[in-house]
C-alpha positions as CSV (number, residue, x, y, z in Angstrom):
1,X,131.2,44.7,141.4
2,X,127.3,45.6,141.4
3,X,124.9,42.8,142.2
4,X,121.4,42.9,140.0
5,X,119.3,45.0,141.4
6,X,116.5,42.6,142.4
7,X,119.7,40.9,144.8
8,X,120.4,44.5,146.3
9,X,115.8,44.6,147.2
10,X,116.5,41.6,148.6
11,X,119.7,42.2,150.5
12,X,117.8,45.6,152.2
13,X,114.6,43.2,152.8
14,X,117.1,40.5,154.7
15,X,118.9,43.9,156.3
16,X,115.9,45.5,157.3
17,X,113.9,42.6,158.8
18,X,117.5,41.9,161.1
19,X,117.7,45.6,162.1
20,X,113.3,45.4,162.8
21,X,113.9,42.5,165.1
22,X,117.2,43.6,166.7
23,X,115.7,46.8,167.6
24,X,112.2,46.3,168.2
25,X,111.3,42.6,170.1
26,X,115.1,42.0,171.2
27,X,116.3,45.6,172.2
28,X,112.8,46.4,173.7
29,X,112.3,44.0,175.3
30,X,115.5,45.1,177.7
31,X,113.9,48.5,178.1
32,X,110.3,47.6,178.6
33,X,108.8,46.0,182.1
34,X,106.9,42.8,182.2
35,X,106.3,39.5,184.2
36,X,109.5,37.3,184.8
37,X,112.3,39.8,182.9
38,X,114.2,40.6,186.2
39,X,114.3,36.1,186.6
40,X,115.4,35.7,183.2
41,X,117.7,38.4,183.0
42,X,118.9,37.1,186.5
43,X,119.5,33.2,185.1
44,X,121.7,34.1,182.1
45,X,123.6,36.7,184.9
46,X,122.6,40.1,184.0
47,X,121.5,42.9,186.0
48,X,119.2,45.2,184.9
49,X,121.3,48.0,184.6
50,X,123.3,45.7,182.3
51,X,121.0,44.7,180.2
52,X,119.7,48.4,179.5
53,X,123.3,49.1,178.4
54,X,123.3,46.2,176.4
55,X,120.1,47.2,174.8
56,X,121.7,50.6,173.8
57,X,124.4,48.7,172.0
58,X,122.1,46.6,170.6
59,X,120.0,49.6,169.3
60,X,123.2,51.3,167.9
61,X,125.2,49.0,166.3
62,X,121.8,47.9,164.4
63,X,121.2,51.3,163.4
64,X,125.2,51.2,162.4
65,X,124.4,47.8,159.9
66,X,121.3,50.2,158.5
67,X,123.4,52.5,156.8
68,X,125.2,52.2,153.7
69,X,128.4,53.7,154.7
70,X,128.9,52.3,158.4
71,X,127.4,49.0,157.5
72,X,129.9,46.7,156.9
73,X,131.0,47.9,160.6
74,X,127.7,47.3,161.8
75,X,128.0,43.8,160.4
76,X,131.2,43.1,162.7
77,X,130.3,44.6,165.7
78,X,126.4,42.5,165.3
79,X,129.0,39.3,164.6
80,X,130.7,39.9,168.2
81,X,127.3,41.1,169.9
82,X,125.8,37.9,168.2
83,X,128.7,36.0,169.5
84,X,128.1,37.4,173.0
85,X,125.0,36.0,172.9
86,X,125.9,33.0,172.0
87,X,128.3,32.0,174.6
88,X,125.5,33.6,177.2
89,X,123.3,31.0,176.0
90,X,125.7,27.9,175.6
91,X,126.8,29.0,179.4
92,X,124.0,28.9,181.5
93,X,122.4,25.9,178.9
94,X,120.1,27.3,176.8
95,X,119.1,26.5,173.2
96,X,121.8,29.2,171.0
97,X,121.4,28.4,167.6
98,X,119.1,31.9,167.6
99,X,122.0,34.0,167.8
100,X,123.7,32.0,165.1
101,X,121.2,32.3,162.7
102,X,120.9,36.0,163.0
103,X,124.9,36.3,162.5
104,X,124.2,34.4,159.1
105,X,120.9,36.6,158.0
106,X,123.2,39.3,159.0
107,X,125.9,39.0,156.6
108,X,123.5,37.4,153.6
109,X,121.6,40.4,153.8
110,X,125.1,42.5,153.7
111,X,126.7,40.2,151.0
112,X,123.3,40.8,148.9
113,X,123.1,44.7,149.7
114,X,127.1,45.2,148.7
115,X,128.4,42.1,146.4
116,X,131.8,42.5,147.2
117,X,131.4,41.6,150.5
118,X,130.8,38.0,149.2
119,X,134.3,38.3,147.0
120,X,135.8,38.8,150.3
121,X,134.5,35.7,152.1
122,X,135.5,34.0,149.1
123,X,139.5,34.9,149.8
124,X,139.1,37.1,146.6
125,X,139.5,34.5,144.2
126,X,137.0,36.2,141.5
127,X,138.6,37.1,138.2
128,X,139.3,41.4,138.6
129,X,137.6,43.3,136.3
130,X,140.1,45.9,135.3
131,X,144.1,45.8,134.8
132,X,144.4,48.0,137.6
133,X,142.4,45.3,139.6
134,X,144.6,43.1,138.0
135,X,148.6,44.7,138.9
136,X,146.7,44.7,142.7
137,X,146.3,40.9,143.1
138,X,149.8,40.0,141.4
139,X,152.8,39.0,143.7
140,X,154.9,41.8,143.6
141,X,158.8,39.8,142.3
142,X,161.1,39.5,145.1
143,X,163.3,41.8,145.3
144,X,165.6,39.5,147.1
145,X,166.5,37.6,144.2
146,X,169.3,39.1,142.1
147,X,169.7,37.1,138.5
């Protein structure tokens, strides 16, 4: 299933902008000095040594969603860093609906980018496009039945 080819430019556009922010403000920001990061890091319960190890992962599994052939993984592993994030925020009360947001862009982007990504949120109920498709999503008879 391929998407038009203005929805895949605007799938990379979603993808990219993600990736930019994940990499550059968020995942620099964990690696770079400046005034009041060690009390920040220090309310949600981070060291810094943590939070430059979380930065890497952040880096990577950004870089991961940036590739065509690793990124539905990278979309996963963004969902559980996102959801990390999340439940960071919601424990020591701060505003999460950030990390949220992100997750969604995420997998739009992804969804636009490969099509068939959205067929699979959708349970696979799209009609198949091929008989071979077709014998796939048929319930095999059971075998336990004798007539």
């Amino acid at each position: 299933m391929l998407g038009s080819k203005a929805q895949r430019i605007a799938g990379w556009i979603l993808s990219s902008l993600t990736a930019a922010f994940l990499i550059g403000p968020s995942a620099m920001g964990k690696f770079a000095e400046w005034e009041g990061k060690d009390k920040m890091f220090e309310h949600i319960g981070y060291s810094p040594e943590l939070i430059t190890k979380i930065g890497v992962v952040e880096i990577v599994i950004s870089l991961l969603f940036l590739i065509p052939r690793t990124a539905f993984l990278g979309a996963i592993l963004l969902t559980g860093y996102l959801g990390g994030a999340t439940a960071t925020h919601v424990r020591v009360g701060d505003p999460f609906f950030m990390p949220i947001l992100i997750g969604i862009v995420v997998w739009i982007g992804l969804g636009l980018r490969r099509p068939e990504v959205f067929v699979l949120a959708s349970c696979g109920t799209t009609v198949p496009t091929s008989t071979h498709t077709a014998n796939l999503t048929q319930t095999p008879p059971d075998a336990s039945h004798k007539t």
